[in-house]
N, C-alpha and C positions, 0 to 999 in steps of 0.2 A: 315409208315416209309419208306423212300426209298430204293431202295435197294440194291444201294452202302454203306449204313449204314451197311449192315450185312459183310462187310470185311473190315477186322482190314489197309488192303494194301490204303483205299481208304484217303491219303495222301497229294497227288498229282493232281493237272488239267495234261490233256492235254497237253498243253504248257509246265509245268513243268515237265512231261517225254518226252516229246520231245526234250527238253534243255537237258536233264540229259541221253538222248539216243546220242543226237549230242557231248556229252563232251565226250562220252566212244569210239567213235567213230572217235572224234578227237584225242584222245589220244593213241588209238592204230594207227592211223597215223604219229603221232608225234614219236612214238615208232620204224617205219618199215622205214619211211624218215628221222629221225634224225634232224625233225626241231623243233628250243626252241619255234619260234613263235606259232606253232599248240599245242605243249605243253600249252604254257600260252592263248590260247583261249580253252582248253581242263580245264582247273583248271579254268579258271571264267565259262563256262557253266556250272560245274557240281558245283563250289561254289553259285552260284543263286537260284537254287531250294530247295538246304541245309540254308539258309543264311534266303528264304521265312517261311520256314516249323518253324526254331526257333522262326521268327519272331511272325507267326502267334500261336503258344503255349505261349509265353513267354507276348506280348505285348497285351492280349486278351483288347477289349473294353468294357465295363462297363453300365451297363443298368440295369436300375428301373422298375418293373411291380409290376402295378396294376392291381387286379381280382377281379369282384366283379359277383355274382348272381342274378339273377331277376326273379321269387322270390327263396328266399333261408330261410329256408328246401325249398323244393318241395317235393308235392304227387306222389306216385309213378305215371305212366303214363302219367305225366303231365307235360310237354315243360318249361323249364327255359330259361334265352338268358346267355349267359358268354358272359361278354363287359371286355374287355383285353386296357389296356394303357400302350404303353413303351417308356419310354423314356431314350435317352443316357444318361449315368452316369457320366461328363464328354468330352475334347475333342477327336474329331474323323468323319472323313467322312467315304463314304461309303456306301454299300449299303450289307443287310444278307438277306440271307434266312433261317425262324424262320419257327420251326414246336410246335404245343401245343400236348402236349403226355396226350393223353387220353385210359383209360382201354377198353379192347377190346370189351367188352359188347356195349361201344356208336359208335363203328363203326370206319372211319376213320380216322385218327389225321390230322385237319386242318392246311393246309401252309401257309406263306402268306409273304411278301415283306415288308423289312424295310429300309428306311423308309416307311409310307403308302403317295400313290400321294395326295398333297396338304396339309399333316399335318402340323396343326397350333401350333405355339411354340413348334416345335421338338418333341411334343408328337403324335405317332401315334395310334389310337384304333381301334380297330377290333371286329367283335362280332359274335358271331355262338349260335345256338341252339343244347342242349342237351335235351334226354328224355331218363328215365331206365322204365320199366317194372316192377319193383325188390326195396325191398327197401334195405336200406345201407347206406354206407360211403365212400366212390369213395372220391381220390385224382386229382381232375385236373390240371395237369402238369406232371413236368416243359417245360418250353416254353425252347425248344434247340433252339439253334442260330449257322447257320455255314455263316463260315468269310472266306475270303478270304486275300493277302495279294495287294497291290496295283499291282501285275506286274500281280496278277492272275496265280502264278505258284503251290500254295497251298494254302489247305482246312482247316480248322476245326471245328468241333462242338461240341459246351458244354452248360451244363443249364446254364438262367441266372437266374434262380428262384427255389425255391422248392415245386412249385406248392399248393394248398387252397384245403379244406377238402368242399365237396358238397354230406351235409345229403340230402338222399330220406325218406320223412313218407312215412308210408303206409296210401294209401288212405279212409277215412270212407266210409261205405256203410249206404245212408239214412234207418233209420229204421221206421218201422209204430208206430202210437200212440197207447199206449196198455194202459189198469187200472196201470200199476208200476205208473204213476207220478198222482195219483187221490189227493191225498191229499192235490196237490197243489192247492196255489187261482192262480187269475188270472196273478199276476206281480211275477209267480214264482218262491213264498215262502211261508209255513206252519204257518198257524196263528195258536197259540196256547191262550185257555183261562187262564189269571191267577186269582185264587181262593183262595190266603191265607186266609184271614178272610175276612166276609162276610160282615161284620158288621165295618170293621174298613176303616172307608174313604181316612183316609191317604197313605194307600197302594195305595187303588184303585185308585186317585188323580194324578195329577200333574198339577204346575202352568199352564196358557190360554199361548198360545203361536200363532203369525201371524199365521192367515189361518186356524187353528183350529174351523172347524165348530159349531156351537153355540149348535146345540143338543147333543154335548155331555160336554156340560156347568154342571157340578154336583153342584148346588145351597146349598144345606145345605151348604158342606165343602168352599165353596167360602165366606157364611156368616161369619161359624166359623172363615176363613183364614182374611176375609177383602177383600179377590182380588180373583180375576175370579179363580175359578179351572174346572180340565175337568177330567173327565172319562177316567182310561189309563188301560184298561180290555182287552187290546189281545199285544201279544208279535209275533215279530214278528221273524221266525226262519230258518233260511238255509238251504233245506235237506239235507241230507248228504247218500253217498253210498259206500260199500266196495266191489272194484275188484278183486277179487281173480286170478293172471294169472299161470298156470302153465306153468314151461318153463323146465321139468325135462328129463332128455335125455331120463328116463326110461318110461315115460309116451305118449312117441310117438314112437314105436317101430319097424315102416316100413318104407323102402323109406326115411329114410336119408341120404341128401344128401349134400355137399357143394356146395353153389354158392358165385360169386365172390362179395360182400357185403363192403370190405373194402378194397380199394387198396393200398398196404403196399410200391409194388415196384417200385423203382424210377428209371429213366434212370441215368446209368452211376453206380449203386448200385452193389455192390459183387454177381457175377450171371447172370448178363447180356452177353448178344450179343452186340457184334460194341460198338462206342463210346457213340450212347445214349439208350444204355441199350434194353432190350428187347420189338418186338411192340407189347407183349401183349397173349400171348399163355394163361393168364387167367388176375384174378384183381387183383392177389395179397392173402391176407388173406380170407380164407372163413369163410362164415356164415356156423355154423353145424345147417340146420334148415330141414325141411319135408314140404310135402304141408300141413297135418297136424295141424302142426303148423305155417302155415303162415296162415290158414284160421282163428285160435286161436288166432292170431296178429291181424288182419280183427274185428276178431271181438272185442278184445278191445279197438280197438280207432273204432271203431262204436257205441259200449254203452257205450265208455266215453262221445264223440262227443254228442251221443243222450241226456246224462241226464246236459251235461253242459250247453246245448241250455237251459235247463230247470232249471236254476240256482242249480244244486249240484256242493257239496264240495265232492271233490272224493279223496278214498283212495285207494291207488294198493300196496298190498301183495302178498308174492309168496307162495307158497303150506308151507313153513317154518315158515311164519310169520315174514318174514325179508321184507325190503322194494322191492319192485319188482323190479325196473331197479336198484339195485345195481350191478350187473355183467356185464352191458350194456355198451359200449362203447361210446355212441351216448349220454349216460343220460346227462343232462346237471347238475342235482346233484342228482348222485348218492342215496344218504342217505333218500331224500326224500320220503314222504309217499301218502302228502295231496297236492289237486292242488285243485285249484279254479279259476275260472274265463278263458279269453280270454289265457291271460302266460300260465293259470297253463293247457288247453288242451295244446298249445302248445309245452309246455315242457313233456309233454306226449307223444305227435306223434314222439319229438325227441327222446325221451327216447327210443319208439317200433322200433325205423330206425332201428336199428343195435344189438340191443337180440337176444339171440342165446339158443338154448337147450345145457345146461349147468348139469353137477355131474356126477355119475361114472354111467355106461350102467350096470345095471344087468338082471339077466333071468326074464321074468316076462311069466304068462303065455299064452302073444297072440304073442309072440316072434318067434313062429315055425308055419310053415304049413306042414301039411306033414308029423313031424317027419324032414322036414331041417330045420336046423341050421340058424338063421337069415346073411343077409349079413350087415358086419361091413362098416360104414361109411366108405366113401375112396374109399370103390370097388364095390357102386351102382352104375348105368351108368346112365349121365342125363336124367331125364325124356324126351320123343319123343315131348313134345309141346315143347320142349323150340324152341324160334324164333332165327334166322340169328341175329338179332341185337342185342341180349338178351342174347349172348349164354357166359359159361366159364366153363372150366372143371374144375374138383377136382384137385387141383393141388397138391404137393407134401407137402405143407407148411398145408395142411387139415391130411395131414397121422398121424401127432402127434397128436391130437384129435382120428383119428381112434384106434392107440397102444395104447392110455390111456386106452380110453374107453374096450376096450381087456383085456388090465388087471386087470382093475378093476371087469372083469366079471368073472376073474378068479382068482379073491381076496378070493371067497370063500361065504359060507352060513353067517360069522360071520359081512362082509363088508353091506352083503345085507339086514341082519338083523337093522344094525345103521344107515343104509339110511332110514329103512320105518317110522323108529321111529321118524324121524325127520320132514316124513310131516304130516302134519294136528297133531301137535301134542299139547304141553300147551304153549307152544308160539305161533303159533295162536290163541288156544282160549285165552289166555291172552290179545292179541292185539284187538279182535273182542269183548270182557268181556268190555275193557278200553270205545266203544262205542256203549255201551248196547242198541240196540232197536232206535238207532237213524238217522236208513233207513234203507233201502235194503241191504241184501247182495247177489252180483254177482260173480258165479264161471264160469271162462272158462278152462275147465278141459281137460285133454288126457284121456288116457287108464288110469281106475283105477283098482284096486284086491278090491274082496269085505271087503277084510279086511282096508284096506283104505277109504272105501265108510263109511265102521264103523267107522271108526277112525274121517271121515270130518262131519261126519251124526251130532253129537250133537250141531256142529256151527250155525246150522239152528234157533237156540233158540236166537242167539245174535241180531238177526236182526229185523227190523219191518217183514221182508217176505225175502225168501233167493232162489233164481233160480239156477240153473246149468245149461251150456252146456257141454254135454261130444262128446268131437269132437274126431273119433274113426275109425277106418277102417273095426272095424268087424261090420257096423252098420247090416247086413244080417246076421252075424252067432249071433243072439240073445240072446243066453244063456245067458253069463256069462252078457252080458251089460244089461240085463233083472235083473237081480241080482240085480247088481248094483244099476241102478236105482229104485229098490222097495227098496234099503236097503235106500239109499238117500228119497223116499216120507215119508217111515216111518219115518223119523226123522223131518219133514218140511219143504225138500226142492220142488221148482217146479225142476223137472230134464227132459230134452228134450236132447235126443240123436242125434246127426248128423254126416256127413262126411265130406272128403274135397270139396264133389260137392254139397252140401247141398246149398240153397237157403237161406241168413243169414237171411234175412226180414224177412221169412217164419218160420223159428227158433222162431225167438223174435216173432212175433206176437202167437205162438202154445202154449209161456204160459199162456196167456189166458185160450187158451180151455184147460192145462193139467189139470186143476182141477175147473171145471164147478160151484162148491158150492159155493168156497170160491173166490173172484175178488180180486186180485192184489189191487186194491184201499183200500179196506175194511180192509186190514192187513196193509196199511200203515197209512191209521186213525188211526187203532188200537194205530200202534204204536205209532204218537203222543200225543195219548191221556196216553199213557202209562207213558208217561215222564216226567207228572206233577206230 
């Protein structure tokens, strides 16, 4: 932003206080000699610059933009172009200088001259590259436009737009091929045998259809029918998996912090500086999120990514057994559970843009080191990697997230009590019962108490085979995560503990080796064979 923008005085060119210094000055001439003539050139200099300033507020010009992204979502780290079209609304010549207001995170707000030289049919387009680090919901805009008036004696500038909403996914990390997808054939999907009666042909039949190879011609029942029949002895069926994401504020209990994830404020917005608003001291609405838990984001559009490449139908539940991007802002529909196909990743990666750790913060026990007190969102200080181009503070618009989360911690033993009850409770297993044994089920978990590991432990039965990640910051102090995890194998989960520096590939491939006897593939047979 310029930075005549940051004073409210910047009105006037040049010319225009020099007109308006020459009329104050004819006028006290006019005033000391007693002539009418300096008087009436004293009242038209100083009516010209007044007469421009209404002009240019009152008679503003008129203009149309188009925004469009290429590609849009984008991955995080990953380069988009913004190709911009504007054309007058409208007659009017003339020439503005447009600035595009962009969150401080992508650096500087590009300028640029309107018209653009040689624009064909009045429309001029322009294009820049953006790239975040971070995923989110960034508003790009409004395009400010400042005017002038024909003599050049005043300024103005105002949006002519209110700027496009540019999702960042978070990007998947390739994962290795482990035993979870053994069940599959080769055009990944689970053929299952059907066996009602053995003896009765008509089941196992159906009419000869084009292309239907001749060895599986079934000749008795073709006799009995009069017309060709064929052997229809394997079904063919979808795998299907359940993602379990925890997004619990109380399950990530270190290093929360906000970054600028969704940018709320607009230039010219209640709050701002100068006429177009503030350039950016953060992005607006923060994400309450942790590294924690972005490695926890990471990794579920990684094992979605991974199992969709491998034709599953996937389901995302939150530690409640509610739909998992129900609180997400980015979700494209909320309510949903199942996604399938090319859409249904995609509408997944949009869904992880913009989730956030979400319900009331209470004590849990890796909440203290020391004996101190955890520090409440709002007053961690950006972590030291963050980059120049990447960067945005905690802004003030994060503090009400921080007082919630405060008082909720001091709601008391009875508030903390109807939180725990609520996860992994009979509404997940009701929802994980609904698809009994008919895949995998995947937890990517925070910090648990072992009384929660109790509570999540007897899901492991719903599934053909059911893994855990518990993404953790005490992953060296052992103990209690040591618990944990024996309480989760004893019940059937594979459970692999990590951090936020944890190598994700290395994760996924370690279920493998967690339990040497039994192979990931052999529990997913199991399970289709279970379902007949």
């Amino acid at each position: 932003m310029a930075l005549r923008d940051r004073f409210s005085g910047h009105i006037f060119s040049t010319r225009g206080w020099g007109l308006l210094a020459a009329g104050a000055v004819s006028l006290l001439a006019a005033q000391i000699m007693g002539r009418r003539d300096l008087l009436a050139l004293a009242v038209l200099l100083l009516l010209l610059p007044l007469l421009a300033l209404a002009g240019t507020r009152v008679l503003k010009p008129r203009f149309r933009v188009y925004r469009e992204f290429g590609p849009s979502p984008v991955e995080a780290s990953a380069r988009t172009t913004v190709r911009l079209a504007i054309a007058r609304n409208g007659p009017g010549t003339g020439h503005a200088i447009m600035e595009e207001h962009l969150p401080a995170r992508f650096g500087e707000s590009p300028v640029f001259l309107f018209p653009a030289r040689g624009a064909p049919g009045g429309t001029s387009r322009y294009e820049y590259h953006l790239r975040s680090a971070k995923r989110g919901q960034f508003v790009i805009g409004p395009v400010t436009a400042e005017f002038s008036d024909p003599f050049g004696l005043s300024f103005h500038r105002h949006a002519i737009d209110d700027g496009d909403l540019l999702t960042v996914t978070p990007a998947a990390v390739e994962l290795p091929e482990t035993g979870l997808a053994g069940a599959r054939g080769n055009d990944g999907v689970t053929a299952t045998r059907i066996r009602a009666n053995p003896s009765d042909d008509d089941v196992m039949t159906r009419e000869y259809r084009h292309g239907d190879p001749m060895r599986r011609v079934h000749w008795a029942a073709t006799a009995r029918h009069g017309s060709l029949m064929v052997r229809q002895e394997e079904s063919v069926t979808t795998p299907e998996a359940t993602i379990i994401l925890d997004h619990r504020l109380s399950a990530y209990p270190h290093g929360v912090f906000g970054h600028g994830a969704f940018s709320s404020a607009r230039p010219g917005s209640s709050g701002s500086s100068g006429p177009a608003g503030s350039s950016g001291s953060g992005d607006g609405h923060e994400l309450l999120t942790c590294d924690t838990f972005e490695w926890a984001v990471t990794a579920a559009m990684s094992i979605a990514a991974h199992l969709a490449e491998r034709s599953y139908t996937l389901r995302f539940l939150d530690s409640a057994g509610a739909p998992a991007f129900r609180q997400s802002p980015s979700a494209p529909d909320p309510e949903a559970e199942e996604y399938g196909g090319t859409a249904g990743l995609q509408s997944i990666a949009e869904s992880l843009a913009a989730i956030q750790l979400s319900g009331p913060q209470h004590p849990h026990p890796h909440r203290t080191r020391g004996g101190n007190p955890r520090t409440l969102p709002g007053r961690q200080p950006r972590p030291s990697s963050a980059t120049k181009g990447d960067r945005a503070a905690f802004s003030g618009q994060a503090a009400p997230a921080a007082k919630s989360a405060a008082r909720s911690s001091a709601a008391g033993s009875s508030v903390v009590a109807a939180t725990a009850a609520r996860a992994f409770d009979d509404t997940l297993m009701d929802k994980l019962s609904a698809h009994r044994l008919r895949g995998p089920i995947l937890a990517v978990l925070g910090n648990l108490t072992a009384s929660e590991a109790r509570a999540l432990s007897p899901a492991a039965a719903f599934g053909a085979n059911a893994f855990a990640l518990l993404v953790t910051d005490h992953l060296h102090e052992s103990g209690e995560v040591l618990e944990v995890m024996e309480v989760l194998r004893l019940g059937g989960w594979r459970a692999v503990a990590v951090s936020a520096r944890s190598s994700l590939p290395d994760a996924w491939a370690a279920f493998d080796a967690a339990d040497p006897a039994m192979s990931a593939a052999a529990d997913v047979r199991r399970g289709a064979r279970s379902r007949l």
